[in-house]
C-alpha positions as CSV (number, residue, x, y, z in Angstrom):
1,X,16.6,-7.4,33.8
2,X,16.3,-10.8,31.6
3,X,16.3,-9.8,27.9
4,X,13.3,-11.7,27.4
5,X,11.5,-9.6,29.7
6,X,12.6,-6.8,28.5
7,X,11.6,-8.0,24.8
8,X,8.0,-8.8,26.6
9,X,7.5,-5.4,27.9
10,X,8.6,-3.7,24.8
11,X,6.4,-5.7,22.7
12,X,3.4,-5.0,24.7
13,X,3.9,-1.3,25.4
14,X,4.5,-1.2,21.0
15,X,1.0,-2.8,21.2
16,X,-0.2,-0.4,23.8
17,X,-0.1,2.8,21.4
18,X,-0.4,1.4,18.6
19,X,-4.0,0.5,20.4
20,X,-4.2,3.8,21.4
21,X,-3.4,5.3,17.8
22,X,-0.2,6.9,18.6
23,X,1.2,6.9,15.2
24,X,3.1,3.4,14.5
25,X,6.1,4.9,13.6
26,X,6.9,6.4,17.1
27,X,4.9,2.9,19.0
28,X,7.5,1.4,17.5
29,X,10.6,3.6,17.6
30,X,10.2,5.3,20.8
31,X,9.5,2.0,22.6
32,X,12.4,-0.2,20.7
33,X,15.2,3.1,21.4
34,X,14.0,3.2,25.1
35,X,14.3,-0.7,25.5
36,X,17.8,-1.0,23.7
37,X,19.2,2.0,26.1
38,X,17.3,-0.3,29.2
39,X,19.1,-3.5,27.9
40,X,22.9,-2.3,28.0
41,X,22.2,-0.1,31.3
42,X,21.0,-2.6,32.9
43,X,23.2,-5.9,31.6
44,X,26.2,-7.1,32.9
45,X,24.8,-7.1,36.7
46,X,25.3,-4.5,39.3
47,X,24.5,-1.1,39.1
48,X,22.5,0.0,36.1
49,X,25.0,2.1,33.8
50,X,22.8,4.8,32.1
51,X,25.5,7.2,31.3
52,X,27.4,4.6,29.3
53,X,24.3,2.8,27.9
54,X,23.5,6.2,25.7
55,X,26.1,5.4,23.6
56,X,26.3,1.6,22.3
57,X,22.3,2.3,22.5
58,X,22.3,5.5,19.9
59,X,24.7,3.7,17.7
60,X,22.8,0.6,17.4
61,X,19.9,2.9,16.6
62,X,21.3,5.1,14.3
63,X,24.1,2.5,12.5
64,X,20.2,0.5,11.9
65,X,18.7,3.7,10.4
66,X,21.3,4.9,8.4
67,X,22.0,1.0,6.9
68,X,18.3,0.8,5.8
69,X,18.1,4.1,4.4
70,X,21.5,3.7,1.6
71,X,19.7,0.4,0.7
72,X,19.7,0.5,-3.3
73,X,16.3,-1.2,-3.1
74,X,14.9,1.1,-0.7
75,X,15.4,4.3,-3.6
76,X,12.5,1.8,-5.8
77,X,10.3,3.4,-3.6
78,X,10.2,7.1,-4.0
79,X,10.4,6.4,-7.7
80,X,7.1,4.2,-8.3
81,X,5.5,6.8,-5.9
82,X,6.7,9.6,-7.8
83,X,5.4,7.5,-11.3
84,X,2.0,7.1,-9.7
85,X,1.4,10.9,-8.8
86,X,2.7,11.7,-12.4
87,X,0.8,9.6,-14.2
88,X,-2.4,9.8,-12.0
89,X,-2.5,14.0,-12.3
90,X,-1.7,13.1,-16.2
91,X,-4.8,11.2,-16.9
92,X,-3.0,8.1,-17.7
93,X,-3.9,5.9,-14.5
94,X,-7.3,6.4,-15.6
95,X,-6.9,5.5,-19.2
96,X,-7.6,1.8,-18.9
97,X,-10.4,2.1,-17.0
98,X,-12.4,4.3,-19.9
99,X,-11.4,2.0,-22.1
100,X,-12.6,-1.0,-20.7
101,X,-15.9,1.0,-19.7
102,X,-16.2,1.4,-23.4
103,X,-16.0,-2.5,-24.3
104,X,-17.5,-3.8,-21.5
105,X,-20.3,-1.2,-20.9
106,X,-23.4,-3.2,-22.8
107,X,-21.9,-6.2,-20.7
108,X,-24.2,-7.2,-17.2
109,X,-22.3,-5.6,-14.6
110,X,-19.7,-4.2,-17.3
111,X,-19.3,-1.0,-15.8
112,X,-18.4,-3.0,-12.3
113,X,-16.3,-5.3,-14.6
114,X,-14.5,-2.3,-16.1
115,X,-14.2,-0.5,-13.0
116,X,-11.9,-3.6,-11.6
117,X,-9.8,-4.1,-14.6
118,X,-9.3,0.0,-14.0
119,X,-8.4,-0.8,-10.7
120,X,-5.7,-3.6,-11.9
121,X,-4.4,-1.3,-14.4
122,X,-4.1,1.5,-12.0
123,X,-2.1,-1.2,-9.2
124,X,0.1,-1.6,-12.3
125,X,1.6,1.7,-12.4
126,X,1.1,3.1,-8.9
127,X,1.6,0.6,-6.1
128,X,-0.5,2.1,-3.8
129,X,-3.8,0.2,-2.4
130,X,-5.5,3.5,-0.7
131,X,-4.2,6.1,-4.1
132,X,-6.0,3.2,-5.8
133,X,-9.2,3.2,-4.3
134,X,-9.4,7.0,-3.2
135,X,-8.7,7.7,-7.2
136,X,-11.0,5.2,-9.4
137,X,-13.6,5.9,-6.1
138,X,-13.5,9.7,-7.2
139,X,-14.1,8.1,-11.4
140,X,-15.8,5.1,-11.3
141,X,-18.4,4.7,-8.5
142,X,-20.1,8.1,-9.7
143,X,-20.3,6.7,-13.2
144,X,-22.0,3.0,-12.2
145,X,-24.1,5.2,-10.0
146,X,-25.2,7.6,-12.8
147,X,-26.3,4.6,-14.4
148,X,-28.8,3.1,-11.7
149,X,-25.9,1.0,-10.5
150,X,-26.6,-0.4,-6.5
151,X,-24.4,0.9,-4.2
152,X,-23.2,-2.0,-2.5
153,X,-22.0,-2.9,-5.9
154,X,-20.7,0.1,-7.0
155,X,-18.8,0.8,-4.6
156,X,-17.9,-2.7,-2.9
157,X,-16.7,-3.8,-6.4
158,X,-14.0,-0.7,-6.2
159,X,-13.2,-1.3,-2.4
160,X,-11.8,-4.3,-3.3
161,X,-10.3,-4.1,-6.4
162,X,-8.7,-1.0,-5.2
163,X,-6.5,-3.9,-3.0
164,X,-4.9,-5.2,-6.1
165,X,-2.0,-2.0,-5.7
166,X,-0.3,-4.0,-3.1
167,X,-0.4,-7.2,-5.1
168,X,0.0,-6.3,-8.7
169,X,3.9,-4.6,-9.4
170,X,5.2,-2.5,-8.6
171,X,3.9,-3.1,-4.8
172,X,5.8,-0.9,-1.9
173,X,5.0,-3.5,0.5
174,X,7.2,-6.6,-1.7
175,X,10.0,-3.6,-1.6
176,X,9.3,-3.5,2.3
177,X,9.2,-7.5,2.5
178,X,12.2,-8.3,0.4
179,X,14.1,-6.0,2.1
180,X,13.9,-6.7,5.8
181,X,13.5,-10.5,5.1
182,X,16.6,-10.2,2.4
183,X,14.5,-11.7,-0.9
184,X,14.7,-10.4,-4.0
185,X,12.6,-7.5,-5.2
186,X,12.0,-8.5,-8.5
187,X,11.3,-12.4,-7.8
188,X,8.6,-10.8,-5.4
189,X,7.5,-8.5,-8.0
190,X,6.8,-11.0,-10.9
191,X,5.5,-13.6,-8.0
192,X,2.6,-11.5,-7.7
193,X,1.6,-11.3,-10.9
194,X,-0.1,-14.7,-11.7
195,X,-1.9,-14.2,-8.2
196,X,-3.0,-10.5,-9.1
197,X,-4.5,-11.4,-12.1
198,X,-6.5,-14.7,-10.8
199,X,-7.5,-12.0,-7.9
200,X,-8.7,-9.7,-10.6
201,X,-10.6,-12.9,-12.7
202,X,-12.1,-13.5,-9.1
203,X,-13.5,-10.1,-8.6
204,X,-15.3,-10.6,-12.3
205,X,-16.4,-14.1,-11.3
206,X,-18.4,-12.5,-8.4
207,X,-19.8,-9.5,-10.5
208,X,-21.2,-12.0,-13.0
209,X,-22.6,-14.2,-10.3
210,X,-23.8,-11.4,-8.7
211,X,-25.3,-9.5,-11.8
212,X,-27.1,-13.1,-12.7
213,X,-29.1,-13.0,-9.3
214,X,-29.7,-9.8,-9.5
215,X,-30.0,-8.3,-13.0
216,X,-31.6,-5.0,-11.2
217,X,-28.3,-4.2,-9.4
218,X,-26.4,-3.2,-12.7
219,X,-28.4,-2.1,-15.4
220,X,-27.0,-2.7,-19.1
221,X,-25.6,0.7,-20.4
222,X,-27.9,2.4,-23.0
223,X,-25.8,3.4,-25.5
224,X,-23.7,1.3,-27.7
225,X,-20.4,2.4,-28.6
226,X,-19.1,1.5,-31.9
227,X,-16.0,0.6,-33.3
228,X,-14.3,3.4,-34.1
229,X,-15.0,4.8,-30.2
230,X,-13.7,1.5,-28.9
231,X,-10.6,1.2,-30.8
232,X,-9.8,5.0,-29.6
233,X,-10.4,4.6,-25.9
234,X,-8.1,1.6,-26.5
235,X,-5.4,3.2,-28.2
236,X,-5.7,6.1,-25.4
237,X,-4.9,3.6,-23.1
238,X,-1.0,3.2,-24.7
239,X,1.0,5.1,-22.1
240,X,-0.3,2.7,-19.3
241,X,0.3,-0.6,-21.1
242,X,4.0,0.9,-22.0
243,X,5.0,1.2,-18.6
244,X,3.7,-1.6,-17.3
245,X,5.2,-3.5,-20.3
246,X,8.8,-1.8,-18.6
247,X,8.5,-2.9,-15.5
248,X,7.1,-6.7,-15.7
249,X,9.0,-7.2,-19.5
250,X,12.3,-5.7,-18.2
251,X,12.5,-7.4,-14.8
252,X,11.5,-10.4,-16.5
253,X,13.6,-10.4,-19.5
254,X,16.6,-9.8,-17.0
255,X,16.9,-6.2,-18.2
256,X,16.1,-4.5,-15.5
257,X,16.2,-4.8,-11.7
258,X,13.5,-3.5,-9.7
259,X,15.0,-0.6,-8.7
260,X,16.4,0.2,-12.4
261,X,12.6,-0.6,-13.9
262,X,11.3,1.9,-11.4
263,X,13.8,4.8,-12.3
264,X,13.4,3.8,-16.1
265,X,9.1,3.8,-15.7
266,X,9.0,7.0,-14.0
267,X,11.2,8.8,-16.6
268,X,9.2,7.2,-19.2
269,X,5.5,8.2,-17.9
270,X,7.1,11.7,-17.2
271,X,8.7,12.1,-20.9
272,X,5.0,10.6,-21.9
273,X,3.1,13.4,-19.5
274,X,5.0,16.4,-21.1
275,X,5.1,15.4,-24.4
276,X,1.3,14.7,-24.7
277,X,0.5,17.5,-22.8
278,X,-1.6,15.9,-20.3
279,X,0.6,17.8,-17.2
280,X,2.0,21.0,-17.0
281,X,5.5,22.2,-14.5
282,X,2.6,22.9,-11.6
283,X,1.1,19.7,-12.0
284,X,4.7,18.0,-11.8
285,X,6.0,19.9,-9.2
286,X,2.7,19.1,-6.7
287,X,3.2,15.0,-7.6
288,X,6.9,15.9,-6.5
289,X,5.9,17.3,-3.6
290,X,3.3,14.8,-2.8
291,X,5.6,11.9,-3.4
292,X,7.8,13.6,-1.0
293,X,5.6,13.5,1.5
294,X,4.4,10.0,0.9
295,X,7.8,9.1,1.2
296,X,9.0,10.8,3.8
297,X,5.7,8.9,5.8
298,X,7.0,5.2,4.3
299,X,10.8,6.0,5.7
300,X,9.8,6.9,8.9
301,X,7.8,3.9,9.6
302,X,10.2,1.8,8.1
303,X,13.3,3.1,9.8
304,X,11.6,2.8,13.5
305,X,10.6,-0.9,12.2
306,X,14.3,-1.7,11.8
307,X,15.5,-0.3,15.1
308,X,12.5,-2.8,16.7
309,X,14.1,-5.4,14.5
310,X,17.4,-4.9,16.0
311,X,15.3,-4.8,19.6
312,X,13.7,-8.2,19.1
313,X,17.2,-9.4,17.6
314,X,19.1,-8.2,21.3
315,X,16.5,-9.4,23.3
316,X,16.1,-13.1,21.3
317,X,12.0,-12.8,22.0
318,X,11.1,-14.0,18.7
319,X,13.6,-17.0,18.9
320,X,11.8,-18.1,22.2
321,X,8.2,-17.3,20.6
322,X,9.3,-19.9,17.8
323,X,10.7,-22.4,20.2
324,X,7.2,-22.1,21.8
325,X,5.4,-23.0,18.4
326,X,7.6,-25.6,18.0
327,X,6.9,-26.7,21.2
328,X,3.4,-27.0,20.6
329,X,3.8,-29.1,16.9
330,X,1.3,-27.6,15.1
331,X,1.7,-29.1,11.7
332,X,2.8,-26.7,8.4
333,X,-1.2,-26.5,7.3
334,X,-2.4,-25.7,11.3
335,X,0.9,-23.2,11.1
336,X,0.1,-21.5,7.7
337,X,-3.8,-21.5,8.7
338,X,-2.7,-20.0,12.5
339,X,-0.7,-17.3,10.5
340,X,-3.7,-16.3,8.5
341,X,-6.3,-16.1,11.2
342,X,-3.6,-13.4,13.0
343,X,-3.4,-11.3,9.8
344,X,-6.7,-11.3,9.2
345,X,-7.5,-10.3,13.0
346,X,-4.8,-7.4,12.7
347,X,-6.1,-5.9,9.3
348,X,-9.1,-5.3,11.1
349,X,-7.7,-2.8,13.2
350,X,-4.1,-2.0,11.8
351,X,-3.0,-0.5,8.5
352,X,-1.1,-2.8,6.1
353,X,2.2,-1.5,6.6
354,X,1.9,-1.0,10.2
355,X,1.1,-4.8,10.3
356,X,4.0,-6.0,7.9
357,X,6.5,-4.2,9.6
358,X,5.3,-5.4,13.5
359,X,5.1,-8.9,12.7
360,X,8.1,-9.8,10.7
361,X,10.4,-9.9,13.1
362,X,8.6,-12.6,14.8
363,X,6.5,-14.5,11.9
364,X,10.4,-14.7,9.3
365,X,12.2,-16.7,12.1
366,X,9.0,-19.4,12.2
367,X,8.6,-19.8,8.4
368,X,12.1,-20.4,8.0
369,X,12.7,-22.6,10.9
370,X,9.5,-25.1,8.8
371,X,11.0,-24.8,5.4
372,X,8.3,-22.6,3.9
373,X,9.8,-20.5,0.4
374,X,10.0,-17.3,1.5
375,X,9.1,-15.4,-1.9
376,X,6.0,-17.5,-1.6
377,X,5.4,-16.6,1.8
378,X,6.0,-13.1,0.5
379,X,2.9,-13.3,-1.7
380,X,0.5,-14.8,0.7
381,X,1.4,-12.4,3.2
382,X,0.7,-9.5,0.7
383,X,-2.8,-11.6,0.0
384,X,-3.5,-11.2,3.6
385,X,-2.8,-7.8,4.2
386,X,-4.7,-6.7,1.0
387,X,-7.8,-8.7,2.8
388,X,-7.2,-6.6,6.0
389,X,-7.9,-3.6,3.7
390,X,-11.7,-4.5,3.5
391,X,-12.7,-6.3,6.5
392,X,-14.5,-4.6,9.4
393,X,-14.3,-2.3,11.4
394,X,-11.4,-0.7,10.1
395,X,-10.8,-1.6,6.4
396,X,-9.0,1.3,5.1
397,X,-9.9,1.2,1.6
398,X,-13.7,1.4,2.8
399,X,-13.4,4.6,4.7
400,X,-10.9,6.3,1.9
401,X,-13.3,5.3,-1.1
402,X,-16.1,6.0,1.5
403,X,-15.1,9.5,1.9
404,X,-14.2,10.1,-1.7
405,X,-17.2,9.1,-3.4
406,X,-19.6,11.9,-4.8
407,X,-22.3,11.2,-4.1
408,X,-21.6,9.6,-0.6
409,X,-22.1,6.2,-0.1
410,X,-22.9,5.2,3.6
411,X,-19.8,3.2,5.1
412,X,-22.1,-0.1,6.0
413,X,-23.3,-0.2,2.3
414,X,-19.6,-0.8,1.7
415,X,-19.0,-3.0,3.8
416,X,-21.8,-4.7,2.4
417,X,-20.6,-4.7,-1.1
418,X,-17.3,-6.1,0.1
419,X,-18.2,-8.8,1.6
420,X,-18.7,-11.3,-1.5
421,X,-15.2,-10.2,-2.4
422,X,-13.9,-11.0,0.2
423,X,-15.0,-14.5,0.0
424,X,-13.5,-14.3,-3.2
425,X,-10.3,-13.3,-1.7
426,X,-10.9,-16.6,1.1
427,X,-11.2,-18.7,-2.0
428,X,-8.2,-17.2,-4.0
429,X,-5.7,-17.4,-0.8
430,X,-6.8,-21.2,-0.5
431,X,-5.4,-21.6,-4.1
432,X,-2.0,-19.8,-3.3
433,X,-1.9,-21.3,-0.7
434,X,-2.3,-24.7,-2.2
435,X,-0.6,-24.6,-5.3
436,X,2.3,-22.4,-4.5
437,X,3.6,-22.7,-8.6
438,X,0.8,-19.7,-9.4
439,X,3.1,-17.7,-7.4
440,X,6.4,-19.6,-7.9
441,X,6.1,-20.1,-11.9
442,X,6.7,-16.5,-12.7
443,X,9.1,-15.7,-9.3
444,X,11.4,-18.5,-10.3
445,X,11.8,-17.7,-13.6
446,X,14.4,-14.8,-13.2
């Protein structure tokens, strides 16, 4: 069989299930394993050799597997999942958000506004888009509706900002990205914090605007707290700004590597949890046991990306897909705008990691080939799948905060809220992608 064929087929029978919601992880590691052992039985010519093909086939496989997994990048993971579990069943992911409730609340839309910078400040220490939004969905939606708040505010204004834990570090999916296309983590990491924070100033642009046209939407809080209250909530907020202050100040100073920041963070918020008394040996052992299994979800997905990797690499299908680009001339803007539209379309229907993992192995070979910086890239492609998080009819951060929310707020008056965020997004990607210094200034400097 030609190995472009065979790298056709595969390809579409991965997109097949994945369609059909089998579980990405086997779409793609079933289908890549059965392709590789197709490709050596049935090389060479003659008669297809399927006894001998199980061999070279299961080593390529496995060698893949087992290469990925003793990655010292790859350990950053269960670490900054294990620091958000911690510090979320400690109280201290929520911290910032009471605080900012507390200077913001007599603001228009301050409870919205406060509910974002929560959000931000949650991203900061946990990584995690969905734990974002499923956790301040649980806090602050219930609180801007308690106070006459309109849903589509409430809880669009969470939906959204709960997409800043993929771009503000510690993200997993930068971890993910530098690793298969070979960048550095913590270039990647301090790339996306000028574009976080400009995401985050974005999100308060569109509660003010939208506040102004519609003062009824967000009623100004009743009581006003006073100094000694606000200076409190503040002070409370200390563990959090510590252990963000570890990972961006130690990665940036050169002190740390990303995978040392997220060791040193998560024994700092654990030393912090105990010795406050905000989490007991129960409460630590079930974030252990959760970050386990949030882990254990991450390294299965990831592992059957890299055996499709190595698929698409012995086939050479993404090399002919770019020689077809190529081909057809479309100009760096048409390319970068041709890349977006394809994200976009896929977050609609496919979760973030899913999508990152399925398209690298084709999208890496064309950014290269056109001279595009690939930490850059690396932002802007986290941008996109953030985006994918909220659009219809699938945005996953909808249906978690959705289905978190007390008291329930219907699905299409999220999507509703959303949407002016999602402009916001449209606008913020069209500076990145722009002005690449907002993600290069920081990135470059270590």
């Amino acid at each position: 069989m030609d190995p472009y064929l065979l790298g056709l087929v595969g390809l579409g029978m991965s997109l097949v299930l994945i369609a059909l919601r089998v579980p990405i992880a086997f779409a793609l590691g079933v289908v890549a394993v059965v392709c590789i052992f197709l490709f050596f039985a049935l090389s060479g010519g003659g008669e297809p050799r399927f006894a001998m093909a199980v061999v070279p086939a299961m080593t390529l496989a496995s060698g893949t597997v087992f290469e990925l997994f003793h990655s010292y990048e790859l350990t950053a993971i269960p670490m900054f999942v294990a620091l958000g579990h911690v510090c979320f069943r400690a109280g201290i992911t929520s911290d910032i958000y009471f605080a900012a409730r507390v200077w913001l609340a007599r603001i228009p839309g301050g409870l919205a506004m406060a509910s974002v910078l929560g959000c931000g400040g949650f991203a900061a220490i946990s990584g995690s888009s969905l734990a974002c939004a499923a956790t301040m969905g649980r806090v602050a939606v219930p609180e801007m509706l308690r106070f006459g708040y309109d849903q589509r505010l409430a809880a669009g204004s969470v939906a959204a900002a709960g997409t800043l834990g993929s771009l503000i570090p510690p993200g997993i999916l930068f971890i993910l990205y530098g690793l298969f296309a070979e960048q550095s983590v913590a270039k990647l990491f301090m790339a996306g914090v000028m574009p976080g924070l400009i995401s985050l100033v974005g999100y308060w642009v569109v509660i003010g605007i939208w506040t102004s046209l519609r003062p009824g939407h967000a009623p100004a809080a009743e009581r006003q707290f006073t100094i000694s209250e606000r200076v409190t909530a503040m002070l409370r907020a200390w563990p959090a700004a510590m252990i963000f202050a570890i990972i961006v100040g130690g990665i940036y100073g050169g002190i740390f590597t990303a995978t040392e920041a997220a060791a040193v963070s998560f024994a700092t918020g654990t030393v912090i949890a105990f010795a406050t008394r905000r989490i007991t040996m129960g409460g630590f052992i079930a974030a252990l046991g959760e970050t386990a299994s949030q882990t254990a979800a991450i390294f299965l997905i990831a592992g059957a990306a890299k055996i499709f990797v190595s698929f698409v690499s012995l086939t050479g299908i993404a090399h002919v897909m770019v020689d077809l680009v190529q081909l057809a001339d479309p100009g760096p803007v048409l390319l970068l705008v041709g890349v977006a539209v394809v994200y976009l379309v896929l977050g609609m229907f496919l979760d973030p990691l899913g999508i990152l993992l399925l398209t690298l192995p084709f999208v890496l070979p064309l950014i290269e080939q056109n001279g595009f910086d690939l930490i850059w890239f690396g932002v802007i492609l986290v941008k996109l799948l953030e985006m994918g998080l909220i659009t219809p009819p699938v945005g996953l951060n909808v249906f978690v905060l959705a289905s978190v929310t007390e008291p329930k707020v219907a699905i299409e008056k999220v999507f509703a809220g959303v949407m002016p965020f999602f402009l916001m997004d449209l606008v913020v990607l069209g500076l990145l992608l722009a002005f690449p210094v907002l993600s290069l200034w920081l990135g470059g400097a270590i």
